[in-house]
C-alpha positions in Angstrom: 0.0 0.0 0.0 2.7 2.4 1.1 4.4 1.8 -2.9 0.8 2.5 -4.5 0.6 5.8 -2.3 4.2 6.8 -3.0 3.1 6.0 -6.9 -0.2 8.3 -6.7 1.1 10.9 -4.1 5.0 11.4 -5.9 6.2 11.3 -2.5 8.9 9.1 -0.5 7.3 5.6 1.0 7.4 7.4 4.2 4.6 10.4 3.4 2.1 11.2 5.7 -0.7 9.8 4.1 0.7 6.5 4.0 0.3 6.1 7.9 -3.6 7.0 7.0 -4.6 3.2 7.4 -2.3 2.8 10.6 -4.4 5.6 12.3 -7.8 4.4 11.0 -6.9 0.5 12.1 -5.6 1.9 15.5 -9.0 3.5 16.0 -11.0 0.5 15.0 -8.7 -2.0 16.8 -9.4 0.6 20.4 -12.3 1.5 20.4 -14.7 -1.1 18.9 -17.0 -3.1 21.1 -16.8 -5.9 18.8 -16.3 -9.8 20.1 -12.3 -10.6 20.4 -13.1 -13.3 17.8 -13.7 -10.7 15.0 -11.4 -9.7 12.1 -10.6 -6.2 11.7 -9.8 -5.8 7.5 -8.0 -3.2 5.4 -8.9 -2.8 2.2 -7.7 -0.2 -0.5 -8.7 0.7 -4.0 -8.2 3.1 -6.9 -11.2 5.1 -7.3 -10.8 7.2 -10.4 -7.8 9.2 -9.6 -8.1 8.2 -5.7 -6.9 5.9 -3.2 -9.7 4.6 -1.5 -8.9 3.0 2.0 -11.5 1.2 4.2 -11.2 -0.4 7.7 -14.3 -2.5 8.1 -14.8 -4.0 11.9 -17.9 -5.9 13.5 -18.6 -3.0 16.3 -21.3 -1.0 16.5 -20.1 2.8 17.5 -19.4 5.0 15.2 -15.7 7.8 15.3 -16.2 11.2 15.6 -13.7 13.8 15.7 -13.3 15.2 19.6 -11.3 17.9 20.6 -7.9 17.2 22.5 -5.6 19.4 24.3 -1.7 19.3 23.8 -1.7 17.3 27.3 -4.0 14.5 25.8 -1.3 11.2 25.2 -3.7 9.9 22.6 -6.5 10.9 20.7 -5.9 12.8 17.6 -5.7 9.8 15.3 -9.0 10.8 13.4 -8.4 14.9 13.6 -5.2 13.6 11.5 -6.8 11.3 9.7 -9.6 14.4 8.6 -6.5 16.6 7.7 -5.0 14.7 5.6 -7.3 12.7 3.8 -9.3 14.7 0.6 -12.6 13.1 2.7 -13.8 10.3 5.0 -16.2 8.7 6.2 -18.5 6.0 8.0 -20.7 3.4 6.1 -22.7 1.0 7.6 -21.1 -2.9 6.1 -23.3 -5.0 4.3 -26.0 -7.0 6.4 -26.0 -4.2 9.1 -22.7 -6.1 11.6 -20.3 -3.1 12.2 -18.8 -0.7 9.8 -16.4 0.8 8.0 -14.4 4.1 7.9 -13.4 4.9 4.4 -10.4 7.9 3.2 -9.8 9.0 0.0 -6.5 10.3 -1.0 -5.8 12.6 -3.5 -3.2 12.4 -6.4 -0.1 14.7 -6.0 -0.9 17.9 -8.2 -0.2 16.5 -12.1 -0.2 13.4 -11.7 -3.5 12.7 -13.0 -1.4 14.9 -16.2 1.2 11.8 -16.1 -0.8 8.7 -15.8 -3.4 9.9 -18.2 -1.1 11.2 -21.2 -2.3 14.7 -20.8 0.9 15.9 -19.4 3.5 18.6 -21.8 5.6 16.9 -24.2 9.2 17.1 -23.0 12.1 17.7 -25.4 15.8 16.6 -24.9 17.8 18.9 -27.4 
């Protein structure tokens, strides 16, 4: 995943938006009241011009963003997780167990130019 993101963002392996997914997993793995025996899953997709990233997990709260003070240890894994994502979300998973928070992350400015062909011709003289 971090390759794919480095691909679409132009950016090292070690961007920020590659530890998107770490926060979003960390939140699900924390604070969901799911059974011990359930799976938490990562999945990711290119959406148009987008990665798509989803956590899905069986519990049955939902994240919100919260305030937090600089004293707070922990906390701000979804405020970053809103700043650095284009959007995100909560979905409800198919046959109503649990959820899924989804991010979508945009392309580095012209890359869409690159992949797509539309990008200026370049000439070696």
């Amino acid at each position: 995943m971090r390759r794919c993101l480095a691909t679409i963002s132009g950016s090292s392996l070690e961007c920020p938006r590659s530890r998107l997914s770490e926060y979003i997993f960390a939140n699900a793995v924390q604070h969901s009241d799911a059974p011990a025996d359930r799976l938490v899953e990562i999945r990711f997709s290119l959406v148009n011009t987008h990665l798509r990233l989803e956590v899905h997990d069986a519990g049955t709260g939902r994240p919100s963003l919260r305030p937090s003070s600089p004293q707070d240890k922990n906390g701000r894994g979804l405020f970053i997780v809103n700043e650095l994502a284009e959007r995100w979300g909560c979905c409800p998973r198919a046959g109503g167990i649990g959820k899924f928070v989804w991010a979508l992350i945009a392309p580095a400015p012209g890359f869409t130019d690159l992949i797509f062909g539309n990008a200026p011709t370049v000439l070696a003289v």
